[in-house]
N, C-alpha and C positions, 0 to 999 in steps of 0.2 A: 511675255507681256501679261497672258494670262494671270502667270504665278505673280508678277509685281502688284498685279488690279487685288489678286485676292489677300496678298500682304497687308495692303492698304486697307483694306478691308476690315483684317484682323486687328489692327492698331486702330484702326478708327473704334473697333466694337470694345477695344479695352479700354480704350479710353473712356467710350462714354460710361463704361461698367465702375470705373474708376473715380469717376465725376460722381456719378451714384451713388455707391457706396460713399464718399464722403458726406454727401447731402445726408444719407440715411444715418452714417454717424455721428455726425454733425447736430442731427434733430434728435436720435436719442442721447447724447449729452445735454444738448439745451434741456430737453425734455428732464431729464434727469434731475437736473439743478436749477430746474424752473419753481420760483417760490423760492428757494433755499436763499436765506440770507450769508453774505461773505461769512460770516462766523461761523457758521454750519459748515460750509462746503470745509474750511480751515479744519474747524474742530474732527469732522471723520478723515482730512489727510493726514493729521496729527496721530488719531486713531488708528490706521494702517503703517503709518510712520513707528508707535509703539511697539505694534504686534510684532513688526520686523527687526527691531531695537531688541525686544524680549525674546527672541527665537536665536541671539548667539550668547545668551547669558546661560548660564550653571544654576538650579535655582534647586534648593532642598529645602524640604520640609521636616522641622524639629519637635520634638512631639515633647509640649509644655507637661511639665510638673509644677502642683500648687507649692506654693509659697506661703508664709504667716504672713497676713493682714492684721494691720491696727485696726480696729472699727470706730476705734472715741472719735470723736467730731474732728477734725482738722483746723489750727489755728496757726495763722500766717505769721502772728507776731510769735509763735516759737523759733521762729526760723530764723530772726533777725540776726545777722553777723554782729561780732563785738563792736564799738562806736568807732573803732580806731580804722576801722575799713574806707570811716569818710573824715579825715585829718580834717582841721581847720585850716580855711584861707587865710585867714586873721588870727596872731597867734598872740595873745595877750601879753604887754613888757611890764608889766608892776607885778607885784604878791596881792595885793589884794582887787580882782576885776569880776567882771560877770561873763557869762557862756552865752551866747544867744545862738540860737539854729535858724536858720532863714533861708526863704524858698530862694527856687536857683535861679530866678527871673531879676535876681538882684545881688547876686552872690555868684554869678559865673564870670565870664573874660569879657572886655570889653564892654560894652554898652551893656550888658546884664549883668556887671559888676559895680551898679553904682554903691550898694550897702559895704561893702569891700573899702572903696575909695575913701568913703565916709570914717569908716573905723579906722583907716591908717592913719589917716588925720589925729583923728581923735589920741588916738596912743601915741602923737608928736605931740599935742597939745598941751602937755604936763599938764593935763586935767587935776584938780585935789577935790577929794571928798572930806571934811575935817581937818585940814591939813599933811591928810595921806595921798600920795600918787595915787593913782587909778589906772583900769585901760577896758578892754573891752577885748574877747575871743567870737569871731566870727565861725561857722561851723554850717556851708552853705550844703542843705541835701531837700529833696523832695519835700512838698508840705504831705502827701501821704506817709511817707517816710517816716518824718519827722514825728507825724503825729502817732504811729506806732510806738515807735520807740518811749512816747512820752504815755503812752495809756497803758501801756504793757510793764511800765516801770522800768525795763532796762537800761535806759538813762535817761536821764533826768536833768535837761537844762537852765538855767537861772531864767531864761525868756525866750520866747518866741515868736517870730512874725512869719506868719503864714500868705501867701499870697490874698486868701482872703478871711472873713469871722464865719467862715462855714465849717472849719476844721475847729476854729475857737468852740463852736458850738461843741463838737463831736468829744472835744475831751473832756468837758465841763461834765457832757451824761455819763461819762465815763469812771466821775466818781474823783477824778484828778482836781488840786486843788488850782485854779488860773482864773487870773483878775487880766480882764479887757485896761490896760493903762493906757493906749494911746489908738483909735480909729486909726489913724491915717498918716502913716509916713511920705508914702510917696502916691500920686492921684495914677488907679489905671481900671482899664475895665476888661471884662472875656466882652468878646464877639464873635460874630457869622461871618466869614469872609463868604462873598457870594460873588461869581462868574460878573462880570458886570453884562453878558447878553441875559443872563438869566434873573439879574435882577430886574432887569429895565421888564422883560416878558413878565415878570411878579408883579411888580409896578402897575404894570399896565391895568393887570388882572382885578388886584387886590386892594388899590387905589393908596396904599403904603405898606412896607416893607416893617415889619417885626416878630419877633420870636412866636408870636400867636399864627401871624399868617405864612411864617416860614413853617411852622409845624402842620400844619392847614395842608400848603404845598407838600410837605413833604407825606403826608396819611394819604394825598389823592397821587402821589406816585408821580407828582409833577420836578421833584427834583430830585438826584443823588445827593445826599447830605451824608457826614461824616463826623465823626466825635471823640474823643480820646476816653480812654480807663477811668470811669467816674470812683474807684478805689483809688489810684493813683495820684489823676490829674485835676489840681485844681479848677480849670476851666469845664472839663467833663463834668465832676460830681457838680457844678455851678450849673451845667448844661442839664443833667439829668432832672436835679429839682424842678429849674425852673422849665423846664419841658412839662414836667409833670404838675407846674402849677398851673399851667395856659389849659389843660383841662377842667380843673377846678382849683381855684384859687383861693377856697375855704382851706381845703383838707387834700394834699399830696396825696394821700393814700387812702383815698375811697375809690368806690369798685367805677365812678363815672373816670377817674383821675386813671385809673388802674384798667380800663377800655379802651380809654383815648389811647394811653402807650401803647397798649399792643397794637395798633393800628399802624402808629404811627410808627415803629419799631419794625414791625413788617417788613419796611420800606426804605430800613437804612442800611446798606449795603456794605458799611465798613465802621466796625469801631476800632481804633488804630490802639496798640500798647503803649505808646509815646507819642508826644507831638512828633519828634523828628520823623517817627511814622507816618504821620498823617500829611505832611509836609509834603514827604516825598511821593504819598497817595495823588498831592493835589500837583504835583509837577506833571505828574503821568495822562492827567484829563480827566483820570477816569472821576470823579469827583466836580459837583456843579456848588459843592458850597462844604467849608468845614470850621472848627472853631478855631480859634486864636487871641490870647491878651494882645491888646491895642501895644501894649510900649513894643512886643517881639513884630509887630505888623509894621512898625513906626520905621523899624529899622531893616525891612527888607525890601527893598525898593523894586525889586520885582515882580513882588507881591502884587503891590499897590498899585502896578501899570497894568494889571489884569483883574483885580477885584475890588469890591466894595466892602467897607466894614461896618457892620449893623450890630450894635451893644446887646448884651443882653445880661439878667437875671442881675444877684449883688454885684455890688461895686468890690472891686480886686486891687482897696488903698493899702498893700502889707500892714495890716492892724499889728499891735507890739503888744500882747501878752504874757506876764510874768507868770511863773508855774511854781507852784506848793511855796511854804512860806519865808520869804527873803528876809534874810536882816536888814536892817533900816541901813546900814553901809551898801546894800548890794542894792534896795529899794533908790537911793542915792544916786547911783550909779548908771541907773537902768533910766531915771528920769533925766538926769544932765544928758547921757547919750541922744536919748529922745530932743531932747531941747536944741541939741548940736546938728541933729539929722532936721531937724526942719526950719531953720537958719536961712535965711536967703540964700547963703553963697550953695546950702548945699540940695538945695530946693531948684535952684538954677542947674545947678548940676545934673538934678534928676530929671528937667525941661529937657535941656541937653541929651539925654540920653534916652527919651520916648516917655517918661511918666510923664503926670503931671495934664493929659489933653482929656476931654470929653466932659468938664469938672460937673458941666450943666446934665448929666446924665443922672438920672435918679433910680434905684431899683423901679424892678415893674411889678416885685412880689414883696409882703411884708415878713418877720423875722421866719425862721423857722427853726425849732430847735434839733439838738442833737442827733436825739434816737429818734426822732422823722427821717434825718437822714438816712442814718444808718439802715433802717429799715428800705427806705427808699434804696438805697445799697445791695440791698439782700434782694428785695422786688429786679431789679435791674437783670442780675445773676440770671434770676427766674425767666425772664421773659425776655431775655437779649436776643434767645432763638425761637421767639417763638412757632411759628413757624419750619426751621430749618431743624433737621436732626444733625448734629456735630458727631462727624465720623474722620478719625484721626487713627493713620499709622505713625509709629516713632520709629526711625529710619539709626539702627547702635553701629559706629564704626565698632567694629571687635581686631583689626589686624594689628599687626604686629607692634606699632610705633605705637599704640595704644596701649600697652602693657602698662602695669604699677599703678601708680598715680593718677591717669589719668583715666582710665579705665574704673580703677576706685570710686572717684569724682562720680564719673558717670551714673554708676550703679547708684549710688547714692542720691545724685539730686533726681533721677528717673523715678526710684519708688518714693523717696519723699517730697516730692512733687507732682507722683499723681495722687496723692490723697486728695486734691483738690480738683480731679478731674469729676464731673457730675455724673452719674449714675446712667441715667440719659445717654451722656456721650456713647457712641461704640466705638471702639479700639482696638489695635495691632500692633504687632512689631516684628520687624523685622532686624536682623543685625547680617554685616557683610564685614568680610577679608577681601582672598581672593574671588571666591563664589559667593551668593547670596543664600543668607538662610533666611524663609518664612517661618518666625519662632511661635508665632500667636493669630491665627486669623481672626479677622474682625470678628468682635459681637460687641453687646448691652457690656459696658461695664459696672455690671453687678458686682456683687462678693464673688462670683465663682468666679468672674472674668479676672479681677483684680489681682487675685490669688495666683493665677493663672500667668498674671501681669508679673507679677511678685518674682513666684518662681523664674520664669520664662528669664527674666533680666539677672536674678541670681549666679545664674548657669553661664550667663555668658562670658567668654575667656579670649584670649586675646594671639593672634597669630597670623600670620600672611600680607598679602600685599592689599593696599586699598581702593576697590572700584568702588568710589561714590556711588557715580552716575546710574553703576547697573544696581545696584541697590534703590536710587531711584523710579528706574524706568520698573522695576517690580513691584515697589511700594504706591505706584501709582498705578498699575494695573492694578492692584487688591481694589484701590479706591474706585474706578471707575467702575467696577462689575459690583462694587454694594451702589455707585449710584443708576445704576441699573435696574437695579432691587428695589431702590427707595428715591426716585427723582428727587423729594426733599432734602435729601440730605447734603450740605455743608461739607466740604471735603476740605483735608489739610493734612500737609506734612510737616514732622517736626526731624529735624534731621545732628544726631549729636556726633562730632567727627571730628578731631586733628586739624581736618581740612585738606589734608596729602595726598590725593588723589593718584597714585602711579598706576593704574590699571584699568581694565575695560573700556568702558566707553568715557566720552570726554563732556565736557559742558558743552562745547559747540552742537552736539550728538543731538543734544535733549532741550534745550533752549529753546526752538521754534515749539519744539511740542507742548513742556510746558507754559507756557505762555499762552496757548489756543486751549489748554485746559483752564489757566489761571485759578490753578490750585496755589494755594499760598505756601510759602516753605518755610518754614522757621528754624533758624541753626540755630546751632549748639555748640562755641569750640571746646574745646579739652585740649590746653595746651597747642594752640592751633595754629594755622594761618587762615587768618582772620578776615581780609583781604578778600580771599576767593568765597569762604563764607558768605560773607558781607554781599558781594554780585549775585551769588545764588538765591538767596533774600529778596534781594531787589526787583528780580525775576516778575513777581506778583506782590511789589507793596508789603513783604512780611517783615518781621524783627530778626536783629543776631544780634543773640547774647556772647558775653565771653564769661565761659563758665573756671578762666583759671582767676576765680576772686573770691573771697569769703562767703560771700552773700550769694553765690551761683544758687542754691536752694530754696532762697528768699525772692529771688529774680524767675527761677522757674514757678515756684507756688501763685508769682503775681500773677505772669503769664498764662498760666491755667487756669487760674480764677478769672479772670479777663477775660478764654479765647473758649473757654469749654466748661 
């Protein structure tokens, strides 16, 4: 009886020991991750998640040799592929027609092919000039693009229509010879898409919504705002101006214009490579506002059920400028086209497919020439980070299915596409097979780092099997032990590979982690599968490029110049 009382006893005293001990573990975890916000607690599991991730990897260290460095300035438009990289959609049926190049907001499939639609017509029309047939070659690529290839001389189209006369301007300083013929083929404008909670909260504040008091909002940290490649994207370099005229609207580039941005730039958490970038930035939430042409907004109707669109800076009517001097047949040609493109039937057409709305919109800035922009261009560059130090490893598949060609590629667009990386930036690289090599640890990339960059990528050769992943999880530990070092700093990987993944760890592996870092990944294929690329990008909002195309050099130099 005795022994059952004192049993009872024993259990009862564990019990309450047991109770205890919970309560007292219980208060030092609360304790623990009291204040801590979910991101925190995420980002140090993710953190121990790494460390354990990087403890069954093979990891060597390569002991870099310098490389020749170029030091002359680096120029993008060396880089440009031959024209034949971007074929015409519209391909001319007479001997005697004109070239026109035209942005892709009206030159791509469907509803962004109204200029396309236009031309086919027109080369059914048996148009005559003098009594000669005629026609018209469409050649639908970038207005940044576009306007390279036309300042650099590489080729040289009969006419142009740029989404907007901001690129008119930039060739004009450029010494090229182009006569403005026609303002306005089709009516469209850039705007802000803005959250409609976060507009109504603007609203309230600011007593109306426009580019002055969205930039207002956005320098007091009231909004996530977003913007595309102002080298690239027509809307961007529309966005960057006119950002930069709502500080002073004398002079773009005075030191009160050139204060306001850094301020305001501080604040902006994403500039995208592409629209389709920035697109997929604002599907994800993270984004309370980003740019967009009204015709590309007109036609996404999912858009429209979650945001508002607020116009801003010049009007985006494809203006139609001729380039160096036409013959009066080709002058001819380029006027009837014009004549044909704003026709009712085909002015209705452009209604139909999103042009043509906001007409009563009027710029809120007056002209501004060329080389302001351009300047304004170079400004941008300068002070995109200001704040953040840009610290980037290059993640080189080297295994075996990389051999030859693509491996070549590689080499190739890696050093002449960091010529364009900023001095500023700091940089690494690492290249993976079976095992992981650390070929370069971060530093400044100086001349001595560069060199170092140079060599480092030289050397590399090609053999074994391919763990992305562990390649990953190494190249993101370099990064978080420099943002250790330097809480400022901006972290990103840029990752060039196949895609073929047979080894080490998997995407599922590394997915939750990176994501609680939202380090952005940027691929690279080389003959790849594209596909799995494409989802690892996606990861944090980054770009994939496919590097098996002429212009893979031209596409990384933008990139760089863009992200670093």
């Amino acid at each position: 009886m005795s022994t059952n009382k004192n049993f009872k006893t024993v259990l009862t005293l564990v019990g309450i020991a047991l109770i205890l001990f919970g309560i007292i573990y219980g208060g030092i975890s609360l304790t623990k991750n009291m204040g801590k916000s979910q991101k925190v607690i995420s980002v140090e599991k993710a953190e121990e998640k790494l460390e354990k991730l990087y403890k069954n990897i093979t990891v060597n260290t390569v002991e870099a040799r310098k490389g020749y460095v170029n030091i002359s300035p680096p120029d993008l438009k060396e880089t440009l592929p031959d024209i034949s990289k971007y074929p015409p959609q519209v391909e001319a049926t007479t001997d005697i027609f004109i070239e026109i190049f035209s942005s892709t907001e009206k030159s791509g499939e469907k509803k962004d092919g109204w200029l396309l639609d236009v031309a086919r017509d027109f080369n059914k029309a048996n148009i005559q000039v003098n009594g000669v047939p005629v026609s018209v070659r469409i050649r639908g690529i970038a207005s940044g693009l576009a306007t390279d290839y036309i300042t650099s001389g590489k080729y040289l189209p009969d006419a142009f229509t740029p989404s907007n006369e901001l690129w008119g301007e930039m060739i004009k300083a450029s010494g090229v010879e182009i006569n403005l013929v026609e303002k306005r083929l089709a009516g469209n404008v850039a705007g802000i898409l803005l959250s409609k909670s976060k507009h109504n909260e603007l609203l309230k504040k600011y007593g109306t919504i426009n580019l002055k008091t969205i930039t207002e909002a956005v320098a007091a940290n009231e909004i996530a705002m977003g913007y595309t490649n102002p080298f690239a994207s027509s809307t961007g370099m529309n966005f960057l101006v006119s950002t930069l005229s709502t500080f002073d609207s004398k002079d773009i580039l005075s030191e009160k214009a050139i204060e306001g941005f850094e301020k305001f730039q501080t604040n902006i958490p994403f500039v995208a490579y592409t629209t389709l970038q920035m697109r997929e930035s604002a599907q994800s939430g993270v984004l309370d506002g980003f740019v967009l042409e009204y015709q590309t907004f007109e036609n996404l109707p999912e858009l429209k059920k979650d945001y508002i669109f607020t116009p801003f800076g010049v009007r985006h009517d494809s203006p139609m400028y001729s380039i160096g001097y036409l013959p009066e047949i080709k002058k001819d040609i380029l006027n009837k086209f014009i004549e044909f493109c704003k026709s009712s039937k085909y002015q209705q057409l452009a209604s139909d497919y999103g042009f043509n709305k906001y007409d009563e919109y009027t710029p809120e800035m007056g002209q501004i020439d060329g080389e302001s922009i351009t300047k304004a261009q170079k400004l941008w560059k300068e002070k995109k980070d200001i704040n953040n130090d840009i610290v980037a490893v290059f993640v080189a598949d080297v295994s075996g299915s990389m051999a030859g060609q693509p491996l070549m590629r590689l080499k190739q667009s890696l050093i002449n596409g960091s010529t364009f990386i900023s001095p500023d930036a700091s940089i690494g690289l690492v290249s993976y097979s079976t095992d992981v090599n650390i070929n370069l640890p971060i530093a400044k990339f100086d001349l001595n780092q560069r060199s170092l960059f140079t060599g480092a990528v030289d050397a590399l050769s090609a053999n074994g099997n391919t763990a992305t992943f562990d390649a990953i999880i190494v190249a993101t530990k370099m990064l978080l032990e420099e943002k250790a070092k330097n809480p400022n700093a901006k972290l990103m990987l840029f990752v060039l590979s196949d895609g073929k993944t047979n080894a080490g760890h998997s995407l599922n592996d590394i997915r939750s982690v990176m994501e609680a870092f939202a380090i952005p990944i940027y691929t690279i294929g080389y003959n790849a599968n594209l596909e799995e690329l494409e989802v690892l990008s996606q990861i944090n909002e980054a770009a994939s490029i496919n590097a098996d195309t002429e212009d893979v050099v031209y596409q990384l130099g933008s990139l760089f110049n863009a992200q670093m």
